[in-house]
C-alpha positions as CSV (number, residue, x, y, z in Angstrom):
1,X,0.0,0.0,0.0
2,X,1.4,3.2,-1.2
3,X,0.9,6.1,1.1
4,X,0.4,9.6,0.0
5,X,1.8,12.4,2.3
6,X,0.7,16.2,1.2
7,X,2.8,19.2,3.2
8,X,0.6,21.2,5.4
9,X,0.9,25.3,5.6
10,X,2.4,25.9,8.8
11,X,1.5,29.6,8.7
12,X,-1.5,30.5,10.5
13,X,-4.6,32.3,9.0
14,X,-5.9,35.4,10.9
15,X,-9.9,35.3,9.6
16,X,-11.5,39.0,11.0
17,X,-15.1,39.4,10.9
18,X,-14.6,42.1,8.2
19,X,-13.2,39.2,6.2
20,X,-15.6,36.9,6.9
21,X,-18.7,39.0,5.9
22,X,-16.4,40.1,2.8
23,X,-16.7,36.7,1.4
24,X,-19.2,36.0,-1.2
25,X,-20.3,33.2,0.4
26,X,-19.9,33.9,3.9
27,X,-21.7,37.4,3.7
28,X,-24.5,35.7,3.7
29,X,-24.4,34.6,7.3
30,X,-24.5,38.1,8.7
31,X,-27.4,36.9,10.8
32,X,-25.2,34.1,12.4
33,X,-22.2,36.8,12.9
34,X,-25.1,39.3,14.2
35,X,-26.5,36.9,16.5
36,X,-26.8,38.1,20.4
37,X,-26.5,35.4,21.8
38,X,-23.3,34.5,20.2
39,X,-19.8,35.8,20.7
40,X,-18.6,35.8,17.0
41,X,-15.3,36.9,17.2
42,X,-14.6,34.2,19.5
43,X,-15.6,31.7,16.8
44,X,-13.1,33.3,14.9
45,X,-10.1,33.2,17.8
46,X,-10.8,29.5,18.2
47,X,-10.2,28.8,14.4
48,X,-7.5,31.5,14.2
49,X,-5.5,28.9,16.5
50,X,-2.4,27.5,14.6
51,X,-2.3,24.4,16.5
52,X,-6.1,23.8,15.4
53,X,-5.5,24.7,11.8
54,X,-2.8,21.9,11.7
55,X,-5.5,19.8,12.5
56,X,-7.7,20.5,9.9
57,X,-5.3,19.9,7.5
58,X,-4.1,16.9,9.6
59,X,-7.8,15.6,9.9
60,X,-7.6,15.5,6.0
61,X,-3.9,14.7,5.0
62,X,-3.5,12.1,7.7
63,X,-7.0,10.3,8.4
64,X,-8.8,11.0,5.6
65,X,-11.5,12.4,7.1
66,X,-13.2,16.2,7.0
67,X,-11.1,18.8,8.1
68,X,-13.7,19.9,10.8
69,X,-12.6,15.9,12.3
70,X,-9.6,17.3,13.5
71,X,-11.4,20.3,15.7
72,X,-15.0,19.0,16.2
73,X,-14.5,17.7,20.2
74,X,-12.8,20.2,21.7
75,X,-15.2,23.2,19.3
76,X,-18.3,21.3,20.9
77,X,-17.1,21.5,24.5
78,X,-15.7,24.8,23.8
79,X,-18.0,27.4,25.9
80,X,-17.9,29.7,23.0
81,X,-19.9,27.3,20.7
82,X,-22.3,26.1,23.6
83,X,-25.5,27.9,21.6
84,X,-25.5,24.4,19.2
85,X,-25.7,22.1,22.4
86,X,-28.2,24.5,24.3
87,X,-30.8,24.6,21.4
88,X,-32.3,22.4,18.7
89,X,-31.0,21.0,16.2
90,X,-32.9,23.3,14.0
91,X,-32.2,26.5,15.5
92,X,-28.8,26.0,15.2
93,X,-28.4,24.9,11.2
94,X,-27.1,28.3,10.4
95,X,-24.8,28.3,13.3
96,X,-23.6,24.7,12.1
97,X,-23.3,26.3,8.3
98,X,-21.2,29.4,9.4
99,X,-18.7,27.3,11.2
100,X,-18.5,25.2,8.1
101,X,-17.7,28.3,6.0
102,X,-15.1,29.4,8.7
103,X,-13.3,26.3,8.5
104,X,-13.8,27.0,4.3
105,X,-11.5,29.9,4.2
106,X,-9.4,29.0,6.7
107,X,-8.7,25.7,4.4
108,X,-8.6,28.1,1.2
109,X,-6.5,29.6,3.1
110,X,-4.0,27.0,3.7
111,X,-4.1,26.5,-0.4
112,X,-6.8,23.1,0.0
113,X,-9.8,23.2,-2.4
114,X,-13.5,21.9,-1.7
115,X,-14.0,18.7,-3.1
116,X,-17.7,19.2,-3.5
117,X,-18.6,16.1,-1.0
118,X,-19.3,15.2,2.1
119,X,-17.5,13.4,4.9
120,X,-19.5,11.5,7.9
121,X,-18.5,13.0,11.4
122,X,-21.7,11.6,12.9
123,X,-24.3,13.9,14.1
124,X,-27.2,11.8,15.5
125,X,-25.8,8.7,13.9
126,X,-24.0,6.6,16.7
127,X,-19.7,6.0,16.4
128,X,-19.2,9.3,15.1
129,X,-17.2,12.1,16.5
130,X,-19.6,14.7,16.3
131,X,-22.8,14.9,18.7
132,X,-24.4,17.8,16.6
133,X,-22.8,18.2,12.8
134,X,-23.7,15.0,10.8
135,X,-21.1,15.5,8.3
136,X,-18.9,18.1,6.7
137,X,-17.0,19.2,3.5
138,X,-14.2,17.6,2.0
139,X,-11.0,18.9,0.6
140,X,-8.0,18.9,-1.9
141,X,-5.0,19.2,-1.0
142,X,-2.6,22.3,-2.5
143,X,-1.2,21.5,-5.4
């Protein structure tokens, strides 16, 4: 069995709000970033984290699994994110999708490209990582 080992970008991505409601896609979460009972720059320091961002990458160059693998545990008993535990499942959907984007552009970022699918981190499902996201996006590695 061949293996296939990608270098990960060791430099660290600093993602602002301004940034972040910049983006074509992510502008259109202003509601998420708006939202009271949220601290949304704090999203944005846990992500900003190089440590975590190797892990992202790792999640996807070493286990084969979606980047937001390598973070999901500790962002779910992080206090910041505490909003997706505290309320249903659909209350939170848009919460859910903004911390995909986040992870998005921090991966762009990095150089790594959406793959267009899907990876299982569990969700309701039982052996998965995740209590609350059922999966997440793939990615590419830089070329």
């Amino acid at each position: 069995m061949t293996m296939r080992t990608v270098s990960v970008s060791l430099k660290t991505v600093r993602l602002t709000r301004e940034e972040f409601l910049n983006d074509p896609h992510a502008r259109h979460y202003r509601d998420v970033v708006e939202d009271v009972r949220i601290h949304f720059d704090e999203w944005l320091e846990f992500f900003n984290e190089p440590r975590r961002q190797l892990r992202l990458q790792d999640a996807e160059n070493c286990h084969r699994r979606p980047a937001l693998a390598g973070v999901v545990r500790e962002l779910e008993a992080d206090p910041a994110f505490q909003i997706i535990a505290r309320h249903k499942r659909d209350d939170t959907r848009r919460h859910r999708q903004a911390i995909g984007v986040i992870v998005k552009l921090i991966m762009e970022g990095h150089g790594w490209r959406k793959t267009g699918t899907k990876g299982f981190l569990g969700g309701t499902r039982p052996g998965g990582l995740s209590k609350f996201f059922g999966t997440a996006e793939r990615y590419l590695p830089p070329r």
